[in-house]
GUVOZA-63731 format. One record per residue (C-alpha): residue number from 1; x, y, z. Coordinates in Angstrom, 2 decimals. Layout:
// residues N
{seq=NUM; c1=X; c2=Y; c3=Z}
...
//
This chain:
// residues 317
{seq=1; c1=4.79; c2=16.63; c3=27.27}
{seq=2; c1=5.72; c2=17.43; c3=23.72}
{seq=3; c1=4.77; c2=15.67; c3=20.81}
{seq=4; c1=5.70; c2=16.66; c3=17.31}
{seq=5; c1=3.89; c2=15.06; c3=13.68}
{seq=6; c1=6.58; c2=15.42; c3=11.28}
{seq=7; c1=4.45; c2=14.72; c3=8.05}
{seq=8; c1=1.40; c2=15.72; c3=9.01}
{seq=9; c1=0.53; c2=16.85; c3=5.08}
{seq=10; c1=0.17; c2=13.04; c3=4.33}
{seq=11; c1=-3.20; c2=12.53; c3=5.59}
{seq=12; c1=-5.53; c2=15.11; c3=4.63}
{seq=13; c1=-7.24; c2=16.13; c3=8.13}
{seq=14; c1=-4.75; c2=16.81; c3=10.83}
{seq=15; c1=-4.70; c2=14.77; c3=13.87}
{seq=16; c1=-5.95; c2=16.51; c3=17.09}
{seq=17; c1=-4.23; c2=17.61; c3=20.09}
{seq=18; c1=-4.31; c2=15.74; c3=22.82}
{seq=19; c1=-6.10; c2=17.80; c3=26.03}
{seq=20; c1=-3.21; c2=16.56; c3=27.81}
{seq=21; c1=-0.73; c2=17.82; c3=25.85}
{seq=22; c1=1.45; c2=21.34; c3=26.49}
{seq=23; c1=3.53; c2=21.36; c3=23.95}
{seq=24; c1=2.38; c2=20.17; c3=20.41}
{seq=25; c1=3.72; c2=20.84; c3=17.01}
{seq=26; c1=2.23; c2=20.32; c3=13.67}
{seq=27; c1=4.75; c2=20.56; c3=10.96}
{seq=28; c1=3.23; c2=19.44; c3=7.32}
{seq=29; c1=6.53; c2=17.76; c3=6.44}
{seq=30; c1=10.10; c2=17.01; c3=7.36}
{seq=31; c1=13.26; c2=16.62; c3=5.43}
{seq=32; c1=16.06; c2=13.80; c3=6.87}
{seq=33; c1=18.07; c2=16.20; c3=7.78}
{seq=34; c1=15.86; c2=18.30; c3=9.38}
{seq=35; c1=14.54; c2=15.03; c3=12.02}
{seq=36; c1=17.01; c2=15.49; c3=14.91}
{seq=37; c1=16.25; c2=19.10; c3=15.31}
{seq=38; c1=12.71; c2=18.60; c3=15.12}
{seq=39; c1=12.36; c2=16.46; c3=17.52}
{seq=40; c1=14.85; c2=18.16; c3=20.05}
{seq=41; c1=13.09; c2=17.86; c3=23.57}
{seq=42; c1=10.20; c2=15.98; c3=22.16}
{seq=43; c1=8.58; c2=12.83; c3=24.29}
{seq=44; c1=6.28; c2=11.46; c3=21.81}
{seq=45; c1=6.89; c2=11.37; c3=17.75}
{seq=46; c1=4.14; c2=10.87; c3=15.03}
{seq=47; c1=5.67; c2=10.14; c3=11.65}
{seq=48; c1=3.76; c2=8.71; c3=8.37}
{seq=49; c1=6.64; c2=7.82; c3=5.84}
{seq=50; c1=9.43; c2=9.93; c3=7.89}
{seq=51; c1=12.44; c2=7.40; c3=8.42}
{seq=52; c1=13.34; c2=7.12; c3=12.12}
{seq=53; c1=16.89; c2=4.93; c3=12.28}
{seq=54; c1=19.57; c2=4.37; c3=15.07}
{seq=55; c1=21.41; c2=7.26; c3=14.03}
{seq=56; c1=18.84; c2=10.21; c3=14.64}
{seq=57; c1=17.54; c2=7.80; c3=17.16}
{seq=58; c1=20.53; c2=8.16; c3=19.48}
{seq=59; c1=20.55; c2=11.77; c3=19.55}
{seq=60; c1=16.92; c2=12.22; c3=20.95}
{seq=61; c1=17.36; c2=11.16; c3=24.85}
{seq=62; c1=13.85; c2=12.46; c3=25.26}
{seq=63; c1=11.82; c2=10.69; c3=22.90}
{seq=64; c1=9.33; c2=7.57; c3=24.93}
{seq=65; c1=6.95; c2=7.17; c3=21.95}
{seq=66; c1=7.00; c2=6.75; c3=18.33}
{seq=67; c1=3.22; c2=6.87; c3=16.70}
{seq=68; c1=2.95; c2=5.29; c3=13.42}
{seq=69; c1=0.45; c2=6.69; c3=11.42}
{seq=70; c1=0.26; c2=3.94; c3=9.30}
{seq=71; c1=0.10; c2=0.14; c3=9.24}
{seq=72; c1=3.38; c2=-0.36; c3=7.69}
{seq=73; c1=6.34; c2=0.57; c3=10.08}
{seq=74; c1=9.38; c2=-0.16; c3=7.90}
{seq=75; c1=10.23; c2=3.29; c3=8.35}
{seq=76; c1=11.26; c2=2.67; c3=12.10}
{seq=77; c1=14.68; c2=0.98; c3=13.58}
{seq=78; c1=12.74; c2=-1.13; c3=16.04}
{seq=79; c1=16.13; c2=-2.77; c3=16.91}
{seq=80; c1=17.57; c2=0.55; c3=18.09}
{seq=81; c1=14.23; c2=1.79; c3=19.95}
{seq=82; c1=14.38; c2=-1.98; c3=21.90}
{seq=83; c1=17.23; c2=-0.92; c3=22.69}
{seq=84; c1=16.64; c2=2.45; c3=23.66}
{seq=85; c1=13.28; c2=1.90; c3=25.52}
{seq=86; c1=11.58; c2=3.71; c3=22.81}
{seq=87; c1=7.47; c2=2.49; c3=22.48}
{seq=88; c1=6.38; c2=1.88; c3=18.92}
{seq=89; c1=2.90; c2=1.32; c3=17.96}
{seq=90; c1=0.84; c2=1.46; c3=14.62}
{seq=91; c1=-2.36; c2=1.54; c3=13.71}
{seq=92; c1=-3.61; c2=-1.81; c3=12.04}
{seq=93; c1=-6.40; c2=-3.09; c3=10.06}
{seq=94; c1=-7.54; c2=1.35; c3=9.76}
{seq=95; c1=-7.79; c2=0.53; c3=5.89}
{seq=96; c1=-8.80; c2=-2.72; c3=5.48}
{seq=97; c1=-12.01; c2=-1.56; c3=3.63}
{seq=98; c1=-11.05; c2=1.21; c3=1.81}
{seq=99; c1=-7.93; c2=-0.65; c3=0.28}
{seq=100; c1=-10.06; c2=-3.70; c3=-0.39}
{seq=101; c1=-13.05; c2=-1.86; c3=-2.15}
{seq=102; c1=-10.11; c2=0.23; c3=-4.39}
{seq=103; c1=-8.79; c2=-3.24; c3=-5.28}
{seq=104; c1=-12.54; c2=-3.89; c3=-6.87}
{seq=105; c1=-12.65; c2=-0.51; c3=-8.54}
{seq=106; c1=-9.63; c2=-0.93; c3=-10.41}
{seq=107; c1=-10.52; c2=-4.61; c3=-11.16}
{seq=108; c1=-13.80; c2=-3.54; c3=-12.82}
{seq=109; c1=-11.72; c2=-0.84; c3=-14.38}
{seq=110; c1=-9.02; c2=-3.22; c3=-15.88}
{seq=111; c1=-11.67; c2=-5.70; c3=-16.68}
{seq=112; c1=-14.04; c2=-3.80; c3=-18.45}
{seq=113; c1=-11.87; c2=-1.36; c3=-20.05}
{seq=114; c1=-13.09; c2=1.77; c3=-18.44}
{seq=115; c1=-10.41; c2=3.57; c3=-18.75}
{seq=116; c1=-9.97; c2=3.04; c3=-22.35}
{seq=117; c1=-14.04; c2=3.23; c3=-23.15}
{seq=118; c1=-13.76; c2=7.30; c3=-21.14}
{seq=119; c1=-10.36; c2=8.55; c3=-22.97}
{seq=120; c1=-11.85; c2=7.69; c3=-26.16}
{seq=121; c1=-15.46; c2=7.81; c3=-26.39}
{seq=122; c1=-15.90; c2=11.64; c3=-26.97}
{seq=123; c1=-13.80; c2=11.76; c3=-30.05}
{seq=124; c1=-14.39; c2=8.28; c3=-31.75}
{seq=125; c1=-18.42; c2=7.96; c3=-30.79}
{seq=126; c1=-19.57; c2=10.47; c3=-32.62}
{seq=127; c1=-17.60; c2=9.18; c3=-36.11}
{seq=128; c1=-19.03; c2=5.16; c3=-35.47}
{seq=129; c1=-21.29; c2=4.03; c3=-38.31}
{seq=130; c1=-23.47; c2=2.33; c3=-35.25}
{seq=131; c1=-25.23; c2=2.89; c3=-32.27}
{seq=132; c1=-22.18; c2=1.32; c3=-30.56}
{seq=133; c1=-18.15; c2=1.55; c3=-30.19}
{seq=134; c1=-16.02; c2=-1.41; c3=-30.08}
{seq=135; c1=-12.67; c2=-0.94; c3=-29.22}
{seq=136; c1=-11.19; c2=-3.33; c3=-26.46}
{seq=137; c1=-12.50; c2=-6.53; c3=-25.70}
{seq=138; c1=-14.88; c2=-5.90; c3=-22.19}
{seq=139; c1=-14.48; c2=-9.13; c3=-20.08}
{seq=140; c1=-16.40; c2=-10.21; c3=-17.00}
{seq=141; c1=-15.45; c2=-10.32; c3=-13.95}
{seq=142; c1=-17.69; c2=-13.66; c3=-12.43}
{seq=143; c1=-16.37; c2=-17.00; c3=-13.69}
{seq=144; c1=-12.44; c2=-15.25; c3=-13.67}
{seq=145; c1=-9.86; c2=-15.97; c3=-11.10}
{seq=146; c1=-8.22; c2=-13.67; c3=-8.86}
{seq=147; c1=-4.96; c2=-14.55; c3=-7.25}
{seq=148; c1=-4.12; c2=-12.89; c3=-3.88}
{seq=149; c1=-0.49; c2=-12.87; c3=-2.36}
{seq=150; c1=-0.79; c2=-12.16; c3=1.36}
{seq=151; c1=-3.49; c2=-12.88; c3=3.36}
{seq=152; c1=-4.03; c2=-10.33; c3=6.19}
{seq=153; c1=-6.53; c2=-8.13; c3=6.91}
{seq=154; c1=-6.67; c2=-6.38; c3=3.54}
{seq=155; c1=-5.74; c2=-9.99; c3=1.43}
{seq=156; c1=-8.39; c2=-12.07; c3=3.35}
{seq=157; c1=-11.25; c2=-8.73; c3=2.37}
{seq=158; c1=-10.50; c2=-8.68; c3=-1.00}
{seq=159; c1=-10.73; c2=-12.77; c3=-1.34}
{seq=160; c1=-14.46; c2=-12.00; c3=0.50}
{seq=161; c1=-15.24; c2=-9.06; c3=-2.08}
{seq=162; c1=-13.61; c2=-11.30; c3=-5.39}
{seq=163; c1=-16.05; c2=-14.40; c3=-4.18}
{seq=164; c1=-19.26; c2=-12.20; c3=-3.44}
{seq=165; c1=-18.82; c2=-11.55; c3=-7.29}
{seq=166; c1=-18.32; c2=-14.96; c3=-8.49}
{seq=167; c1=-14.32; c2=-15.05; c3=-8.64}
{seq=168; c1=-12.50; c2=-17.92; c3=-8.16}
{seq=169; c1=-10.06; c2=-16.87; c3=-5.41}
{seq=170; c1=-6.59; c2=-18.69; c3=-4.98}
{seq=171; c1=-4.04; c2=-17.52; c3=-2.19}
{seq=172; c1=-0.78; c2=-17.60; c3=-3.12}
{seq=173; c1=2.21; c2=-19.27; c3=-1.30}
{seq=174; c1=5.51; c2=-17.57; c3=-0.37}
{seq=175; c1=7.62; c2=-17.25; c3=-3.84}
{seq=176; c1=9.95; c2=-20.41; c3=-3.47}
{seq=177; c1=8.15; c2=-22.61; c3=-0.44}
{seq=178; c1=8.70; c2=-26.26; c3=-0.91}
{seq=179; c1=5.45; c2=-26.70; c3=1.41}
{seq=180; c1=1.69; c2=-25.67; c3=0.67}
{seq=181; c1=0.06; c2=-24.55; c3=3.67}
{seq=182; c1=-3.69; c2=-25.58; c3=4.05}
{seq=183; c1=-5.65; c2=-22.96; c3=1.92}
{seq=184; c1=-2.76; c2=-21.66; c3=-0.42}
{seq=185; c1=-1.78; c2=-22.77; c3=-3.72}
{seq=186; c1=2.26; c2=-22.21; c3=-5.10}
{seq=187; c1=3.14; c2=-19.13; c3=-5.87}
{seq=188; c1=3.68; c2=-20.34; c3=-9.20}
{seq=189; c1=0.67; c2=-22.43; c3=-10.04}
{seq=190; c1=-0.67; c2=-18.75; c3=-8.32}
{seq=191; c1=0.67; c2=-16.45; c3=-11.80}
{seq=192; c1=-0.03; c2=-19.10; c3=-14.12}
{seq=193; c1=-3.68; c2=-19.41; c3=-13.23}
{seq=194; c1=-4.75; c2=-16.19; c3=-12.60}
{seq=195; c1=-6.55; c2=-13.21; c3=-14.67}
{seq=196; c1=-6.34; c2=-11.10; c3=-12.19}
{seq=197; c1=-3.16; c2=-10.94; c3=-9.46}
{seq=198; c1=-3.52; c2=-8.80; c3=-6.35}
{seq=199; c1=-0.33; c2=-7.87; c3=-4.27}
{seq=200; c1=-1.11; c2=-7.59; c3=-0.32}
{seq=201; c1=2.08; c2=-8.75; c3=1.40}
{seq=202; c1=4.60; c2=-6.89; c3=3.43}
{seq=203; c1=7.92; c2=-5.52; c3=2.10}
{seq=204; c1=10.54; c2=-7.26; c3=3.13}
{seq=205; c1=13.79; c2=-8.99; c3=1.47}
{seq=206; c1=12.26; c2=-11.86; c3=0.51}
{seq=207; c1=9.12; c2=-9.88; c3=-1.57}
{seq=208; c1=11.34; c2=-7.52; c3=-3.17}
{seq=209; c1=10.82; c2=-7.46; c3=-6.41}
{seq=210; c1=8.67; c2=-10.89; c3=-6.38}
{seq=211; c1=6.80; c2=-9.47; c3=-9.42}
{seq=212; c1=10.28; c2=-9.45; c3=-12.47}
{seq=213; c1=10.74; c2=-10.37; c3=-15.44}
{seq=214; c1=10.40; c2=-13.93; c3=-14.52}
{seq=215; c1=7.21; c2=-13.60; c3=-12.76}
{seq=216; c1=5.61; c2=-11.99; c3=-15.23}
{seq=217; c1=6.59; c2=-14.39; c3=-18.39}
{seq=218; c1=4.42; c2=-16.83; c3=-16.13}
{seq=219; c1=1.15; c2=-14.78; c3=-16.07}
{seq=220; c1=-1.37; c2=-15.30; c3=-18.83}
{seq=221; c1=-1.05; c2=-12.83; c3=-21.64}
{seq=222; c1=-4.25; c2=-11.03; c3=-20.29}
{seq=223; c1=-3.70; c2=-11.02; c3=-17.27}
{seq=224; c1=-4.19; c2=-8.08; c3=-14.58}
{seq=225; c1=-1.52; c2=-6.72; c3=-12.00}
{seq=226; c1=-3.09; c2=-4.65; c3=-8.94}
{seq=227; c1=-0.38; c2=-3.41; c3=-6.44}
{seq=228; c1=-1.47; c2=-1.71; c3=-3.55}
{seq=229; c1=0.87; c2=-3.13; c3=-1.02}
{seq=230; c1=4.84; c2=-1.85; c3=-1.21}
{seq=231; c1=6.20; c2=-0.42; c3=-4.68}
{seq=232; c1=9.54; c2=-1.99; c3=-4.16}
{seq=233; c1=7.28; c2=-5.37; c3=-4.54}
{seq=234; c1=7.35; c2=-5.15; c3=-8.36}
{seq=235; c1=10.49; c2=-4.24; c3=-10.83}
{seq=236; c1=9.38; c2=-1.12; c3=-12.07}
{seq=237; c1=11.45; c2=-1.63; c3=-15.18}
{seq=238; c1=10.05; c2=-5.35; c3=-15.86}
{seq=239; c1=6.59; c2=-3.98; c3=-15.35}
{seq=240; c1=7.05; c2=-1.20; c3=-17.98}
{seq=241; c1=8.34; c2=-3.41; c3=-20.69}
{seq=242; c1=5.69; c2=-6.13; c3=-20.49}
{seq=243; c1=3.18; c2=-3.90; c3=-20.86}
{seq=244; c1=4.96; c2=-1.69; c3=-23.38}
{seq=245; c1=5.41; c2=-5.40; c3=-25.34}
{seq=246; c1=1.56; c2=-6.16; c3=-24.67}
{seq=247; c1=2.75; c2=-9.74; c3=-22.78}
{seq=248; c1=0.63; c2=-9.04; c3=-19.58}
{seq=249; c1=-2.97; c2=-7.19; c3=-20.01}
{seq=250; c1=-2.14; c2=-4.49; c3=-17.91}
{seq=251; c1=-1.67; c2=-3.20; c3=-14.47}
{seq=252; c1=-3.52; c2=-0.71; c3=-11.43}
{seq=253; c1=-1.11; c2=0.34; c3=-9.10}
{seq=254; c1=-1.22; c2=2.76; c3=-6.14}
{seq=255; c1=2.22; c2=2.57; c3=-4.86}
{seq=256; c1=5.53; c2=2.90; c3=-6.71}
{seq=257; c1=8.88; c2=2.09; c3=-5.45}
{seq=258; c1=9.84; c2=5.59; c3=-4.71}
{seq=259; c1=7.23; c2=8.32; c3=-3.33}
{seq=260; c1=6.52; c2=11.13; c3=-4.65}
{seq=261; c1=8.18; c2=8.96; c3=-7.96}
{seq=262; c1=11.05; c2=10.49; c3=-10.13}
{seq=263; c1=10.04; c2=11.36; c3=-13.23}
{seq=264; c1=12.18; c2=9.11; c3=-15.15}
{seq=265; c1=10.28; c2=6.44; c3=-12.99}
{seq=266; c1=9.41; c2=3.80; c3=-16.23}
{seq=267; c1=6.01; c2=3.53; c3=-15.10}
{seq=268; c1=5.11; c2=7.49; c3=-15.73}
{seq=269; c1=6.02; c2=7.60; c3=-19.26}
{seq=270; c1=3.62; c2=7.83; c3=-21.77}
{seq=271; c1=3.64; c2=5.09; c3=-23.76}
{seq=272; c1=2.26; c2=2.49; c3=-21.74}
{seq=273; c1=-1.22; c2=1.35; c3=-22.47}
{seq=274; c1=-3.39; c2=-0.09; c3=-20.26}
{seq=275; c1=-1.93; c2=1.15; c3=-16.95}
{seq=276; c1=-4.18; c2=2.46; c3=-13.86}
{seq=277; c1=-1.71; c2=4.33; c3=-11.98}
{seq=278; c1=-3.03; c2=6.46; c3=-8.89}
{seq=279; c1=-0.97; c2=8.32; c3=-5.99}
{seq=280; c1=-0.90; c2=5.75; c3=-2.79}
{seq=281; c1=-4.44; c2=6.89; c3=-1.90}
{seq=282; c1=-6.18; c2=3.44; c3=-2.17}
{seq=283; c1=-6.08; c2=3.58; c3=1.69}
{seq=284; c1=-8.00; c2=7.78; c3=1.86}
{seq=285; c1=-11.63; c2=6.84; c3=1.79}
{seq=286; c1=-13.67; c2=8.52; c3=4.29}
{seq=287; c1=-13.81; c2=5.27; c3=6.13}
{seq=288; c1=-10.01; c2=4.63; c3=5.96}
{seq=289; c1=-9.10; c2=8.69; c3=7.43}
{seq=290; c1=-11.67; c2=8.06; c3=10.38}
{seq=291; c1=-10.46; c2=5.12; c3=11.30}
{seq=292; c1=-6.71; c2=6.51; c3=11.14}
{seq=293; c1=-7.46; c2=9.42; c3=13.21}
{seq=294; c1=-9.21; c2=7.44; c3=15.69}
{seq=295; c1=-6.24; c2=4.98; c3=16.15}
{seq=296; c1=-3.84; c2=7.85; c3=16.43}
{seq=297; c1=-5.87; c2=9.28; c3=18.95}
{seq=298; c1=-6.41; c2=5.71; c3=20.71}
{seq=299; c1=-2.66; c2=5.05; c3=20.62}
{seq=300; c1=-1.49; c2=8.06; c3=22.24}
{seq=301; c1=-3.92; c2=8.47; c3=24.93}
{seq=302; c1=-3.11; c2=4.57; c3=25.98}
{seq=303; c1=0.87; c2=5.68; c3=25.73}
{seq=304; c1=-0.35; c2=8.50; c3=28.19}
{seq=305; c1=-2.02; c2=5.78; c3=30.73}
{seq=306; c1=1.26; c2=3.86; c3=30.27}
{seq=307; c1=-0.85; c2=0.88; c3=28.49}
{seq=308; c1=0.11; c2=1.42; c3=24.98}
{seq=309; c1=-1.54; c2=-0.41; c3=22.43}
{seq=310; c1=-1.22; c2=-2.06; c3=19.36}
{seq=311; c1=2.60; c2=-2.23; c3=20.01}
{seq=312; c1=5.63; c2=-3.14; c3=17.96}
{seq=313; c1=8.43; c2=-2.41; c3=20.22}
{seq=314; c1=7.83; c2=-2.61; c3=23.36}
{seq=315; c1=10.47; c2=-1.27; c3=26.58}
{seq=316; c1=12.68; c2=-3.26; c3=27.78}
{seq=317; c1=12.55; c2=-4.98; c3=31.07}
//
């Protein structure tokens, strides 16, 4: 059986090889146009990010298995591998604590000016007529209120971190529902409330872009933006020029809407103060890679008992 990773480089220990595997190869990354070849004669796949539609689909008779090595699975045609008799399956809940405790981090970071207090303190300290600096205002974090939209896994850990600290925690509605479910507040009442908003929903056509220019005229002029859900979930551009114009309090974010991100992206230029801006690794913690691995591992060996778990697209009948 052969079974190819085609962007193995994205986690940072490699997978193992199955001892019931003859064939496997490791390759640290894959271009789209490079897919079909790749995967030539291969039974099982293992992709991160690496796109996997109808088209490249239809030329790879061989291929049973795609492993997802990743919660997320928008990078998959599960239409075409229904219809194909291709077996998806992903690995759920792997991050659920590293993602939630980086959602604290950068809170206390926003919050309490960190950020601000470490880029400046070696060059203005030593000039201050007193014992102490003052340059941003350092607010708490008990007594504020965090607003969560989506409320999986990683939304319902973060609500269970936030409260452990004294937040007030509101879940927020789908954008546009004429009907509150039991535990969730509007998804306006949501922005308009909230210090602190956390983004932990899926991708999809109705989220893109939920945070514009719209959404964030609602939030309170201090308020906090923490993305690390999709990118495409915010308008980059929107984003930029509220916090360029000082109308939001700033923003963490470990996804952007493109990965790696142009360099035009509006979110990498200099000017914007108060931003947090890390490279998708919210989810790396030595908990979160274990826990990955292990799932990987799990999935394939069930796909090799012909019990796969944790499936998305299961064969037909």
């Amino acid at each position: 059986m052969k079974i190819v990773t085609l962007d193995g480089e994205t986690l940072p220990v490699q997978p193992e090889k199955p001892s019931w595997c003859r064939d496997w190869q490791f390759r640290s990354k894959t271009a789209d146009n490079e897919i079909v070849q790749a995967l030539q004669g291969a039974t099982i796949a293992i992709t991160n990010k690496v796109p996997l539609r109808a088209d490249s689909l239809a030329q790879l008779p061989a291929l049973r298995y795609i492993c997802v090595a990743a919660t997320g699975y928008d990078c998959i045609d599960l239409d075409a591998c229904r219809e194909s008799g291709i077996v998806v399956s992903n690995v759920p809940g792997y991050s659920t604590q590293s993602v939630s405790e980086g959602v604290i981090g950068a809170l206390f970071a926003l919050r309490r000016q960190l950020v601000d207090y470490v880029n400046h303190t070696p060059a203005q300290w030593p000039d201050s007529p007193h014992f102490c600096l003052h340059r941003r205002p350092v607010q708490d974090i008990a007594g504020s209120t965090l607003g969560i939209v989506g409320k999986g896994d990683i939304g319902k850990a973060v609500g269970q971190l936030a409260s452990a600290l004294g937040m007030n925690v509101l879940f927020a509605e789908r954008k546009g529902s004429t009907t509150l479910r039991e535990g969730y507040v509007s998804f306006d009442d949501v922005l308009t409330n909230s210090d602190v908003i956390s983004l932990h929903c899926p991708l999809s056509e109705q989220t893109r872009q939920l945070i514009d220019r719209q959404a964030l005229s609602k939030m309170k002029p201090q308020a906090l933006l923490i993305n690390t859900a999709r990118g495409g979930l915010i308008n980059e551009a929107d984003l930029a020029t509220a916090l360029r114009e000082g109308s939001i309090g700033g923003a963490a974010l470990d996804v952007l809407s493109s990965e790696p991100p142009s360099r035009d992206n509006p979110l990498l230029q200099a000017d914007l103060p108060n931003l947090l801006l890390t490279p998708h690794i919210a989810w790396a913690s030595q908990s979160g890679v274990h826990n990955l691995l292990n799932g990987i591992a799990a999935n394939l060996a069930a796909f090799a008992r012909h019990a796969p778990v944790n499936v998305v697209s299961p064969l037909k009948n």
